[in-house]
C-alpha positions as CSV (number, residue, x, y, z in Angstrom):
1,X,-15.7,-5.1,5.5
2,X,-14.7,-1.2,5.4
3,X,-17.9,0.4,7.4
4,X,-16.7,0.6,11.2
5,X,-17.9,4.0,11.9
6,X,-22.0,4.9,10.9
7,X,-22.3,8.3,10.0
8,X,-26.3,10.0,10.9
9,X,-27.3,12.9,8.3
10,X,-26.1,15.2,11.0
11,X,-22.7,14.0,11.1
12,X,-22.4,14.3,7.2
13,X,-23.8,18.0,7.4
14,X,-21.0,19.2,9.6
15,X,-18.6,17.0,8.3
16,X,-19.3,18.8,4.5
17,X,-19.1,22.5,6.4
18,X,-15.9,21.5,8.3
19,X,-14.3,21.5,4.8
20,X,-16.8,23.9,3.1
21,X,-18.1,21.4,0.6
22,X,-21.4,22.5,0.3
23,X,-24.6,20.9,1.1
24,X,-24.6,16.8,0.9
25,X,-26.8,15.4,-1.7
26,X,-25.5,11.9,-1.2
27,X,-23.5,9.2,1.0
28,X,-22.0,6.1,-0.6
29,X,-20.3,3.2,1.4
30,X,-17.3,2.0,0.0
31,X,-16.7,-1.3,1.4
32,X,-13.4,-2.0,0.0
33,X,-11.4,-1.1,2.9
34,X,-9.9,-3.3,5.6
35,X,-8.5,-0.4,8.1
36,X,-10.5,2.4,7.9
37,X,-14.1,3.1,7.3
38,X,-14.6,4.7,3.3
39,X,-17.1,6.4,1.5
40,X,-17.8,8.1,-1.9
41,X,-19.6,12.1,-0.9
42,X,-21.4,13.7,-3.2
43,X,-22.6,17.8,-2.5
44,X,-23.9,20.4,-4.3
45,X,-20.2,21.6,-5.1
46,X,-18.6,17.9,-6.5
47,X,-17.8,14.1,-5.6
48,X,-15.6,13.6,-2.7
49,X,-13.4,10.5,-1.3
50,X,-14.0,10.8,2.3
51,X,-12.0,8.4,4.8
52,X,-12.7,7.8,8.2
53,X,-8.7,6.9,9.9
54,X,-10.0,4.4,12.6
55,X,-7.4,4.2,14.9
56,X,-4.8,6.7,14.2
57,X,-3.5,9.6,16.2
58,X,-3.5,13.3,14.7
59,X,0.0,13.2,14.5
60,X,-0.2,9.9,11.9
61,X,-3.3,11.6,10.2
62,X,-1.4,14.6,9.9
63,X,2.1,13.0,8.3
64,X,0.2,11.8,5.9
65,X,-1.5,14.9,4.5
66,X,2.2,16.4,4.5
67,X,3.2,13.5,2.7
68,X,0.5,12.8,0.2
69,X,0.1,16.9,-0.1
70,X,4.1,17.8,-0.9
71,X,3.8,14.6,-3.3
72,X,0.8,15.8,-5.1
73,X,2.4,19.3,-5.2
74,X,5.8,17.5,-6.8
75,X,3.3,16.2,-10.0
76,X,2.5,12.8,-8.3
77,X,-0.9,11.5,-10.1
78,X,-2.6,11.3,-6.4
79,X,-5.2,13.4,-5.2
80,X,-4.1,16.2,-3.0
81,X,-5.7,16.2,0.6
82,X,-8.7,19.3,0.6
83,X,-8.0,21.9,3.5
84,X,-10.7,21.9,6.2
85,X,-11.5,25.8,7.0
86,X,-10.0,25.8,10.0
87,X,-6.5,25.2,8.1
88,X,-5.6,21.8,8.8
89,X,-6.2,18.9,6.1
90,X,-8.1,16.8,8.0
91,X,-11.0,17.3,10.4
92,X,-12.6,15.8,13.5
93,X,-15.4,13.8,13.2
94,X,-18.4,15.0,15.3
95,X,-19.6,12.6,17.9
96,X,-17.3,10.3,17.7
97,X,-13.9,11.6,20.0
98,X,-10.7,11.0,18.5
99,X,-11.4,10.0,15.3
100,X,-10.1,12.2,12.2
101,X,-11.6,12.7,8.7
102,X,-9.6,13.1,5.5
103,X,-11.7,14.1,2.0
104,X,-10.1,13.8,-1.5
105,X,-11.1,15.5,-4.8
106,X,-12.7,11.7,-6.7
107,X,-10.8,10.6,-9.2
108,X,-12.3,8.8,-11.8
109,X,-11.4,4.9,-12.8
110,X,-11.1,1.8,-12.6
111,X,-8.4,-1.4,-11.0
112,X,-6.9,-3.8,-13.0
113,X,-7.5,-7.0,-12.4
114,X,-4.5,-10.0,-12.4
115,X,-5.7,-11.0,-16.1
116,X,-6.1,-7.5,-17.5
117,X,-2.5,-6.6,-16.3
118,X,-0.4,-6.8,-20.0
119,X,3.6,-5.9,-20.4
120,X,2.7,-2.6,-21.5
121,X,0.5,-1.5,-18.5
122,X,3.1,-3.0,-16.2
123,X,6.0,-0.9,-18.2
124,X,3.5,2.6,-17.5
125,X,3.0,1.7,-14.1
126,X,6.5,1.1,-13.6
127,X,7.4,4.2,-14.9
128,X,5.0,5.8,-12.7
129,X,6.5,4.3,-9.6
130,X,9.6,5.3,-10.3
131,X,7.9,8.9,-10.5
132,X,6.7,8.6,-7.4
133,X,10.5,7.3,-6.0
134,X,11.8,10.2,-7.7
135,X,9.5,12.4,-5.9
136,X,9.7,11.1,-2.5
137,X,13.7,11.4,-2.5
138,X,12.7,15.0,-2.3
139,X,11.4,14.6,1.0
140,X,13.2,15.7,3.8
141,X,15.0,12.2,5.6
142,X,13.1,13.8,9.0
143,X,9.3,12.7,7.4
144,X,11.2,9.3,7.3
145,X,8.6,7.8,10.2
146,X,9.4,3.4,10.9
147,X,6.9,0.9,9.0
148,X,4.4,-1.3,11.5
149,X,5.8,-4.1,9.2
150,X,9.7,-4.1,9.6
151,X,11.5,-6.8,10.6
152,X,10.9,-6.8,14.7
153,X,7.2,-5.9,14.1
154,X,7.4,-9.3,11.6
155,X,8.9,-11.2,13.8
156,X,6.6,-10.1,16.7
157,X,3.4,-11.2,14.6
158,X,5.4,-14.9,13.5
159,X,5.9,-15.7,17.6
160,X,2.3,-15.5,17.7
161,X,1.9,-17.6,15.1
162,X,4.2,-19.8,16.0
163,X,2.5,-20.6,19.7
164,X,-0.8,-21.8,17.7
165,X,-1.5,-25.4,17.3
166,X,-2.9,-25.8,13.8
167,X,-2.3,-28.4,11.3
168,X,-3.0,-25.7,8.9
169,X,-0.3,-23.4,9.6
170,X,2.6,-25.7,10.1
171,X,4.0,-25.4,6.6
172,X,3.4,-21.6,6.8
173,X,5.8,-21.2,9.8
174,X,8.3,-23.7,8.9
175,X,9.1,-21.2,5.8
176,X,8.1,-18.2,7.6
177,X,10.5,-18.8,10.2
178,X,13.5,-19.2,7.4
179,X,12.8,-16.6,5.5
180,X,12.8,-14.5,8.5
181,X,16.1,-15.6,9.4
182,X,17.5,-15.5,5.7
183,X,15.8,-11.5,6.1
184,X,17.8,-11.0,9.2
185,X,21.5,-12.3,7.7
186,X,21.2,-10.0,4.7
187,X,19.9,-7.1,6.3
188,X,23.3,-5.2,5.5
189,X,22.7,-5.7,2.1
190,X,19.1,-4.3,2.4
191,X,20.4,-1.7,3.9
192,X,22.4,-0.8,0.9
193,X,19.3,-0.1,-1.4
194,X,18.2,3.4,-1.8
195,X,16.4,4.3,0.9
196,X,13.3,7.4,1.0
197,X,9.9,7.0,2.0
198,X,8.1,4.5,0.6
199,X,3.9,3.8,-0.5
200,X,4.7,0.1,1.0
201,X,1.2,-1.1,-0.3
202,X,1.2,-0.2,-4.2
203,X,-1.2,-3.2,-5.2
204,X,-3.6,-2.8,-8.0
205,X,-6.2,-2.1,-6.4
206,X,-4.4,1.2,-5.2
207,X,-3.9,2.1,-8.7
208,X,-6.7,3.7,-11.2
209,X,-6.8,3.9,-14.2
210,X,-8.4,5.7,-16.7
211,X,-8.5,4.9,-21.1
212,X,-5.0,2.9,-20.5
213,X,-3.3,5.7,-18.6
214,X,-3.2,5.9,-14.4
215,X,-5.3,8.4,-13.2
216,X,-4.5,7.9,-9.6
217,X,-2.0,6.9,-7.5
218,X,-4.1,6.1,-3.8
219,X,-4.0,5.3,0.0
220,X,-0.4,6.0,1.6
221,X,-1.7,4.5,4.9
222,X,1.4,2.3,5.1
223,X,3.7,4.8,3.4
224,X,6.9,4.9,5.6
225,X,10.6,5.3,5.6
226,X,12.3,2.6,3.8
227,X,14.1,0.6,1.1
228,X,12.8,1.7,-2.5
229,X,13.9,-1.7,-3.4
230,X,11.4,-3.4,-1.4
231,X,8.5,-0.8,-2.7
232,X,9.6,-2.2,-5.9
233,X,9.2,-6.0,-4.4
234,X,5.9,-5.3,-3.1
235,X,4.6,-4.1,-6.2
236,X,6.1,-7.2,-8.2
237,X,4.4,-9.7,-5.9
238,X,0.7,-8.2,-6.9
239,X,1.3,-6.9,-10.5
240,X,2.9,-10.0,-11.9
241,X,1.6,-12.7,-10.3
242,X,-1.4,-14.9,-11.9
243,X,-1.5,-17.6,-9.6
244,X,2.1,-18.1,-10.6
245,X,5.0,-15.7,-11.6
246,X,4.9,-13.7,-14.6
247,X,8.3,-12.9,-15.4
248,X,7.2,-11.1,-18.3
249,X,5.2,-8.6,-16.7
250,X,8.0,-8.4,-14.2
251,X,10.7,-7.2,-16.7
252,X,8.5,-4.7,-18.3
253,X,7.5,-3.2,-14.9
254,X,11.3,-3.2,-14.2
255,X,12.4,-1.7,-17.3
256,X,9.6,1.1,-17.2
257,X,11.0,1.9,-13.7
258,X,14.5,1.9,-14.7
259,X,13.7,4.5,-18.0
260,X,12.6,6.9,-15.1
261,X,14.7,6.1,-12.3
262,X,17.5,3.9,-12.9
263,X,18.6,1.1,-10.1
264,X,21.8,1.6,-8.4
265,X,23.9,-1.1,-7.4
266,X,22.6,-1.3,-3.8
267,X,18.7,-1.7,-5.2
268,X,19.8,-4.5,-7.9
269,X,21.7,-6.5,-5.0
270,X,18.8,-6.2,-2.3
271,X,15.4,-6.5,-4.5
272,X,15.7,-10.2,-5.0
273,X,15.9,-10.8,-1.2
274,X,12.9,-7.8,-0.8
275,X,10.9,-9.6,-3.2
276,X,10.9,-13.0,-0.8
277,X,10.6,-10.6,2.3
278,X,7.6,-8.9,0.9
279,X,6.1,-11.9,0.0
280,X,6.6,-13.3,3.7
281,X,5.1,-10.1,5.5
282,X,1.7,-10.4,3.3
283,X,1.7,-14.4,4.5
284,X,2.2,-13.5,7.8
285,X,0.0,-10.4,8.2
286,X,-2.7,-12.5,6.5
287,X,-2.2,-15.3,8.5
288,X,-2.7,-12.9,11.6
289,X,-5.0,-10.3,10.7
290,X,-7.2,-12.2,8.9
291,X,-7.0,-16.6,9.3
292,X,-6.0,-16.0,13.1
293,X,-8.8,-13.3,13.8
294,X,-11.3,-15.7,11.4
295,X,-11.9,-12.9,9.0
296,X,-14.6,-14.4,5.9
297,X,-12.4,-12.9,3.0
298,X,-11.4,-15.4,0.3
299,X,-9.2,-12.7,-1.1
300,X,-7.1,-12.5,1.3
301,X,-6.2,-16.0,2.1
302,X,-2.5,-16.4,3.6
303,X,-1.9,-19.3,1.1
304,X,-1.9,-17.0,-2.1
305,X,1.2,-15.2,-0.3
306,X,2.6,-18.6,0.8
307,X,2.6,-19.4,-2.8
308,X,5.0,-16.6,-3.9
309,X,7.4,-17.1,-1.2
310,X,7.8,-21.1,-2.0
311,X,7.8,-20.1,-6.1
312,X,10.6,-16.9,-5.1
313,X,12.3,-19.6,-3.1
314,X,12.6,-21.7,-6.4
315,X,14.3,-21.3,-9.9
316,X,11.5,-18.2,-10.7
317,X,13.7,-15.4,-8.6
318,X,16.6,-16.4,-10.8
319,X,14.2,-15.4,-13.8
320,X,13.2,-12.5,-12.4
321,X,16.4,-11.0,-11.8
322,X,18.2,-12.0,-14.8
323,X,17.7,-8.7,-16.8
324,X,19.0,-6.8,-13.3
Protein backbone atom coordinates (compact mmCIF):
# COMPACT_ATOMS: atom_id res chain seq x y z
CA UNK A 1 0.00 0.00 0.00
CA UNK A 2 1.04 3.85 -0.40
CA UNK A 3 2.26 3.95 -4.26
CA UNK A 4 -0.88 5.04 -6.37
CA UNK A 5 0.76 7.50 -8.56
CA UNK A 6 4.28 6.21 -10.59
CA UNK A 7 6.42 9.00 -11.05
CA UNK A 8 8.99 8.63 -14.62
CA UNK A 9 12.50 10.40 -14.18
CA UNK A 10 10.92 13.27 -16.00
CA UNK A 11 8.31 13.82 -13.63
CA UNK A 12 10.84 13.92 -10.68
CA UNK A 13 13.12 16.44 -12.66
CA UNK A 14 10.38 19.10 -12.88
CA UNK A 15 8.88 18.19 -9.84
CA UNK A 16 12.67 19.02 -7.93
CA UNK A 17 12.71 22.54 -10.26
CA UNK A 18 9.10 23.45 -9.28
CA UNK A 19 10.43 23.88 -5.76
CA UNK A 20 14.16 24.59 -6.73
CA UNK A 21 15.53 21.54 -5.02
CA UNK A 22 18.28 20.91 -7.21
CA UNK A 23 19.07 18.02 -9.37
CA UNK A 24 17.49 14.42 -8.15
CA UNK A 25 20.08 11.87 -7.21
CA UNK A 26 17.48 9.53 -5.83
CA UNK A 27 13.62 8.38 -5.44
CA UNK A 28 12.58 6.16 -2.51
CA UNK A 29 8.96 4.66 -2.08
CA UNK A 30 7.63 4.97 1.04
CA UNK A 31 4.97 2.52 1.37
CA UNK A 32 3.58 3.28 4.60
CA UNK A 33 0.76 5.30 3.52
CA UNK A 34 -2.88 4.39 3.05
CA UNK A 35 -4.31 7.79 1.35
CA UNK A 36 -1.77 9.32 -0.50
CA UNK A 37 1.17 8.10 -2.54
CA UNK A 38 4.82 8.91 -0.39
CA UNK A 39 8.22 9.01 -1.03
CA UNK A 40 11.65 9.90 0.53
CA UNK A 41 13.73 12.56 -2.45
CA UNK A 42 17.01 12.89 -2.24
CA UNK A 43 18.99 15.95 -4.59
CA UNK A 44 22.06 17.47 -4.85
CA UNK A 45 20.81 20.17 -2.29
CA UNK A 46 19.28 17.62 0.77
CA UNK A 47 16.57 14.76 1.64
CA UNK A 48 13.12 15.63 0.98
CA UNK A 49 9.54 14.10 2.22
CA UNK A 50 7.62 14.41 -0.82
CA UNK A 51 3.69 13.56 -0.79
CA UNK A 52 1.60 13.03 -3.55
CA UNK A 53 -2.38 14.27 -2.11
CA UNK A 54 -4.40 11.74 -4.18
CA UNK A 55 -7.70 13.02 -4.18
CA UNK A 56 -7.77 16.30 -2.71
CA UNK A 57 -8.69 19.70 -4.17
CA UNK A 58 -6.15 22.78 -4.00
CA UNK A 59 -8.26 24.37 -1.62
CA UNK A 60 -7.69 21.09 1.02
CA UNK A 61 -3.98 20.97 -0.13
CA UNK A 62 -3.73 24.50 0.47
CA UNK A 63 -5.41 24.63 4.24
CA UNK A 64 -3.14 22.42 5.16
CA UNK A 65 0.09 24.19 4.24
CA UNK A 66 -1.47 27.29 6.16
CA UNK A 67 -2.07 25.08 8.91
CA UNK A 68 0.96 22.90 9.23
CA UNK A 69 3.04 26.29 8.13
CA UNK A 70 1.59 28.94 10.95
CA UNK A 71 2.02 25.73 13.43
CA UNK A 72 5.58 25.24 12.48
CA UNK A 73 6.12 29.02 12.62
CA UNK A 74 4.39 28.93 16.39
CA UNK A 75 7.51 26.31 17.58
CA UNK A 76 5.47 23.07 16.73
CA UNK A 77 8.20 20.19 16.21
CA UNK A 78 6.73 19.56 12.49
CA UNK A 79 8.40 20.24 9.41
CA UNK A 80 7.27 23.36 7.76
CA UNK A 81 5.86 22.95 4.18
CA UNK A 82 8.95 24.27 1.40
CA UNK A 83 7.65 27.06 -1.00
CA UNK A 84 7.47 26.07 -4.69
CA UNK A 85 8.99 29.13 -6.75
CA UNK A 86 6.08 30.13 -7.98
CA UNK A 87 5.02 31.12 -4.26
CA UNK A 88 2.56 28.66 -3.25
CA UNK A 89 3.58 25.59 -0.92
CA UNK A 90 2.55 22.98 -2.91
CA UNK A 91 2.92 22.25 -6.60
CA UNK A 92 1.18 20.54 -9.52
CA UNK A 93 2.32 17.41 -10.51
CA UNK A 94 3.25 17.13 -14.25
CA UNK A 95 1.24 14.77 -16.24
CA UNK A 96 -0.99 13.78 -14.08
CA UNK A 97 -4.11 16.84 -13.95
CA UNK A 98 -5.32 17.65 -10.69
CA UNK A 99 -3.07 16.18 -8.52
CA UNK A 100 -0.87 18.41 -6.02
CA UNK A 101 2.59 17.78 -4.58
CA UNK A 102 3.73 18.83 -1.09
CA UNK A 103 7.70 18.40 -0.12
CA UNK A 104 9.00 18.55 3.58
CA UNK A 105 12.54 19.27 4.84
CA UNK A 106 13.30 15.05 6.31
CA UNK A 107 13.33 14.75 9.61
CA UNK A 108 15.31 12.23 11.08
CA UNK A 109 13.81 9.09 13.38
CA UNK A 110 12.24 6.58 14.26
CA UNK A 111 8.25 5.27 15.63
CA UNK A 112 7.66 3.63 18.65
CA UNK A 113 6.23 0.63 18.71
CA UNK A 114 3.29 -0.52 21.40
CA UNK A 115 6.07 -2.26 23.64
CA UNK A 116 8.72 0.43 23.42
CA UNK A 117 6.04 3.05 24.62
CA UNK A 118 7.15 3.52 28.73
CA UNK A 119 5.35 6.18 31.28
CA UNK A 120 7.98 8.54 30.55
CA UNK A 121 7.73 8.78 26.71
CA UNK A 122 3.96 8.89 27.10
CA UNK A 123 4.43 11.92 29.75
CA UNK A 124 6.97 13.83 26.77
CA UNK A 125 4.54 13.08 24.21
CA UNK A 126 1.79 14.36 26.20
CA UNK A 127 3.41 17.33 26.88
CA UNK A 128 4.04 17.76 23.40
CA UNK A 129 0.44 17.42 22.43
CA UNK A 130 -0.58 19.77 24.68
CA UNK A 131 2.07 22.11 22.77
CA UNK A 132 0.61 21.48 19.79
CA UNK A 133 -3.18 22.33 21.49
CA UNK A 134 -1.68 25.34 22.84
CA UNK A 135 -0.66 26.31 19.43
CA UNK A 136 -3.55 25.61 17.38
CA UNK A 137 -5.82 27.80 19.85
CA UNK A 138 -3.95 30.47 18.07
CA UNK A 139 -5.54 29.82 14.98
CA UNK A 140 -8.09 31.90 13.84
CA UNK A 141 -11.82 29.84 14.56
CA UNK A 142 -12.35 30.62 10.46
CA UNK A 143 -9.33 27.75 9.50
CA UNK A 144 -11.84 25.61 11.71
CA UNK A 145 -12.83 23.38 8.40
CA UNK A 146 -15.58 20.00 9.51
CA UNK A 147 -13.82 16.39 10.05
CA UNK A 148 -14.79 13.51 7.18
CA UNK A 149 -15.24 11.54 10.48
CA UNK A 150 -17.94 13.48 12.70
CA UNK A 151 -20.79 12.03 13.81
CA UNK A 152 -23.26 12.12 10.44
CA UNK A 153 -20.16 11.12 8.33
CA UNK A 154 -20.02 7.95 11.13
CA UNK A 155 -23.16 7.30 11.02
CA UNK A 156 -23.29 7.41 7.17
CA UNK A 157 -20.32 4.71 6.97
CA UNK A 158 -22.35 2.36 10.03
CA UNK A 159 -25.72 2.24 7.52
CA UNK A 160 -23.49 0.73 5.18
CA UNK A 161 -22.41 -1.61 7.34
CA UNK A 162 -25.23 -2.28 8.75
CA UNK A 163 -27.11 -3.43 5.21
CA UNK A 164 -24.15 -6.29 4.87
CA UNK A 165 -24.96 -9.79 5.73
CA UNK A 166 -21.92 -11.15 7.55
CA UNK A 167 -21.68 -13.34 10.39
CA UNK A 168 -18.50 -11.53 11.02
CA UNK A 169 -19.63 -8.16 11.58
CA UNK A 170 -22.74 -8.78 13.61
CA UNK A 171 -21.07 -8.14 16.95
CA UNK A 172 -19.34 -5.10 15.49
CA UNK A 173 -22.67 -3.32 14.70
CA UNK A 174 -24.58 -4.36 17.52
CA UNK A 175 -22.02 -2.08 19.62
CA UNK A 176 -21.36 0.24 16.92
CA UNK A 177 -24.85 1.04 16.67
CA UNK A 178 -24.93 1.87 20.68
CA UNK A 179 -22.20 3.61 20.92
CA UNK A 180 -23.32 5.74 18.16
CA UNK A 181 -26.47 6.45 19.90
CA UNK A 182 -24.73 6.88 23.42
CA UNK A 183 -22.34 9.56 21.05
CA UNK A 184 -25.48 11.23 19.86
CA UNK A 185 -27.24 11.82 23.66
CA UNK A 186 -24.05 13.39 25.00
CA UNK A 187 -23.18 15.42 22.28
CA UNK A 188 -23.94 18.57 24.49
CA UNK A 189 -21.45 17.62 26.75
CA UNK A 190 -18.88 17.08 23.88
CA UNK A 191 -19.69 20.18 22.87
CA UNK A 192 -18.54 21.59 26.08
CA UNK A 193 -14.79 20.49 25.66
CA UNK A 194 -12.35 22.98 24.33
CA UNK A 195 -12.77 23.23 20.95
CA UNK A 196 -9.66 24.37 18.12
CA UNK A 197 -8.35 22.54 15.38
CA UNK A 198 -7.35 19.40 15.96
CA UNK A 199 -4.28 16.63 14.28
CA UNK A 200 -7.34 13.89 14.72
CA UNK A 201 -4.82 11.08 13.76
CA UNK A 202 -1.80 11.55 16.36
CA UNK A 203 -0.84 7.61 16.39
CA UNK A 204 2.64 6.63 16.82
CA UNK A 205 3.44 6.15 13.87
CA UNK A 206 2.91 9.99 13.24
CA UNK A 207 5.34 10.66 15.84
CA UNK A 208 9.41 10.52 15.48
CA UNK A 209 11.58 10.37 17.57
CA UNK A 210 14.94 10.90 17.88
CA UNK A 211 17.66 9.78 21.31
CA UNK A 212 14.31 9.78 23.56
CA UNK A 213 13.13 13.16 22.47
CA UNK A 214 10.27 13.78 19.37
CA UNK A 215 11.77 15.05 16.58
CA UNK A 216 8.62 15.33 14.55
CA UNK A 217 5.27 15.84 14.83
CA UNK A 218 3.81 14.50 11.05
CA UNK A 219 0.81 14.19 8.58
CA UNK A 220 -2.22 16.70 9.44
CA UNK A 221 -4.21 15.07 6.62
CA UNK A 222 -7.16 14.68 9.04
CA UNK A 223 -6.44 17.79 11.09
CA UNK A 224 -9.86 19.63 11.38
CA UNK A 225 -11.95 21.77 13.65
CA UNK A 226 -12.85 20.05 16.76
CA UNK A 227 -12.95 18.87 20.42
CA UNK A 228 -9.28 18.86 21.90
CA UNK A 229 -10.73 16.38 24.08
CA UNK A 230 -11.24 13.87 21.52
CA UNK A 231 -7.51 14.58 20.04
CA UNK A 232 -6.65 13.68 23.43
CA UNK A 233 -8.92 10.30 23.12
CA UNK A 234 -7.54 9.39 19.85
CA UNK A 235 -4.09 9.56 21.01
CA UNK A 236 -4.96 7.37 24.20
CA UNK A 237 -6.50 4.60 22.18
CA UNK A 238 -2.91 4.03 20.15
CA UNK A 239 -0.32 5.08 22.80
CA UNK A 240 -1.62 3.10 25.66
CA UNK A 241 -3.01 0.27 24.38
CA UNK A 242 -0.97 -3.33 24.33
CA UNK A 243 -3.59 -5.47 23.31
CA UNK A 244 -5.35 -4.30 26.46
CA UNK A 245 -5.46 -0.86 28.27
CA UNK A 246 -2.57 0.52 29.92
CA UNK A 247 -3.70 2.81 32.42
CA UNK A 248 -0.37 3.59 33.32
CA UNK A 249 0.76 4.95 30.32
CA UNK A 250 -2.56 6.75 30.15
CA UNK A 251 -2.07 8.81 33.37
CA UNK A 252 1.40 9.81 32.46
CA UNK A 253 0.36 10.88 28.97
CA UNK A 254 -2.44 12.81 30.83
CA UNK A 255 -0.43 14.35 33.39
CA UNK A 256 2.37 15.48 30.79
CA UNK A 257 -0.50 17.14 28.94
CA UNK A 258 -1.95 18.77 31.79
CA UNK A 259 1.81 20.36 33.02
CA UNK A 260 1.46 22.16 29.65
CA UNK A 261 -2.01 22.78 29.12
CA UNK A 262 -4.24 22.12 31.80
CA UNK A 263 -8.01 20.45 31.26
CA UNK A 264 -10.86 22.60 31.88
CA UNK A 265 -13.88 21.33 33.18
CA UNK A 266 -15.61 20.86 29.84
CA UNK A 267 -12.52 18.52 28.49
CA UNK A 268 -12.44 16.38 31.90
CA UNK A 269 -16.43 15.80 31.49
CA UNK A 270 -16.39 14.89 27.63
CA UNK A 271 -12.92 12.79 27.21
CA UNK A 272 -14.27 9.64 28.76
CA UNK A 273 -17.13 9.58 26.21
CA UNK A 274 -14.41 10.77 23.24
CA UNK A 275 -12.28 8.01 24.22
CA UNK A 276 -15.26 5.34 23.46
CA UNK A 277 -16.17 7.52 20.33
CA UNK A 278 -12.74 7.47 18.95
CA UNK A 279 -12.38 3.97 19.51
CA UNK A 280 -15.81 3.38 17.49
CA UNK A 281 -14.84 5.64 14.39
CA UNK A 282 -11.40 3.52 13.95
CA UNK A 283 -13.75 0.19 14.15
CA UNK A 284 -15.98 1.52 11.75
CA UNK A 285 -13.58 3.19 9.24
CA UNK A 286 -11.65 -0.09 9.40
CA UNK A 287 -14.44 -2.09 9.01
CA UNK A 288 -15.28 0.03 5.75
CA UNK A 289 -12.14 1.11 4.28
CA UNK A 290 -10.42 -1.85 4.70
CA UNK A 291 -12.55 -5.49 5.76
CA UNK A 292 -15.52 -4.16 3.40
CA UNK A 293 -13.15 -3.07 0.47
CA UNK A 294 -11.02 -6.57 1.23
CA UNK A 295 -7.85 -4.66 1.93
CA UNK A 296 -4.73 -7.53 2.83
CA UNK A 297 -3.55 -5.37 5.94
CA UNK A 298 -3.37 -7.40 9.22
CA UNK A 299 -2.59 -4.05 10.95
CA UNK A 300 -5.47 -2.75 10.42
CA UNK A 301 -7.96 -5.25 11.30
CA UNK A 302 -11.42 -3.71 12.74
CA UNK A 303 -11.32 -6.13 15.66
CA UNK A 304 -8.23 -4.41 17.38
CA UNK A 305 -10.57 -1.25 17.55
CA UNK A 306 -13.54 -3.38 18.54
CA UNK A 307 -11.43 -4.49 21.39
CA UNK A 308 -11.00 -0.93 22.91
CA UNK A 309 -14.49 0.02 22.61
CA UNK A 310 -15.84 -3.39 24.52
CA UNK A 311 -12.68 -2.86 27.17
CA UNK A 312 -13.79 1.34 27.41
CA UNK A 313 -17.24 -0.04 27.76
CA UNK A 314 -16.04 -2.01 30.92
CA UNK A 315 -14.59 -1.14 34.37
CA UNK A 316 -11.05 0.19 32.42
CA UNK A 317 -12.73 3.86 31.52
CA UNK A 318 -13.37 4.17 35.19
CA UNK A 319 -9.47 3.56 35.57
CA UNK A 320 -8.64 5.81 33.22
CA UNK A 321 -10.40 8.67 34.38
CA UNK A 322 -9.86 8.36 37.93
CA UNK A 323 -6.91 10.83 38.22
CA UNK A 324 -9.25 13.47 35.92
Amino acid sequence: MGTFTVLGEAELTQLAESFGLGEVQKYVPIAAGTINTNFELVTDFGTYFVRVNEGKAEADVAWEARVVATLAAAGVVTPPPIFALDGRPYAPLAGHHGKWCSVFAWRSGHHLAADDVTPELASRFGECLAGLHVAALTLPKAWRRGSIYDHDHLVARFEKIARVSDPALAKATRIIDEELNLASDVASIRRRATQGIIHGDLFRDNVLWDGGQISAILDFEQASGGSLAYDIAVCINDWCWTGAPRIDLAHALLAGYQRVRPLSAGDREALPYEVRAAATRFTITRITDVYLARVANPEKDFRAFLARVEAWRGQSLGELTSTL
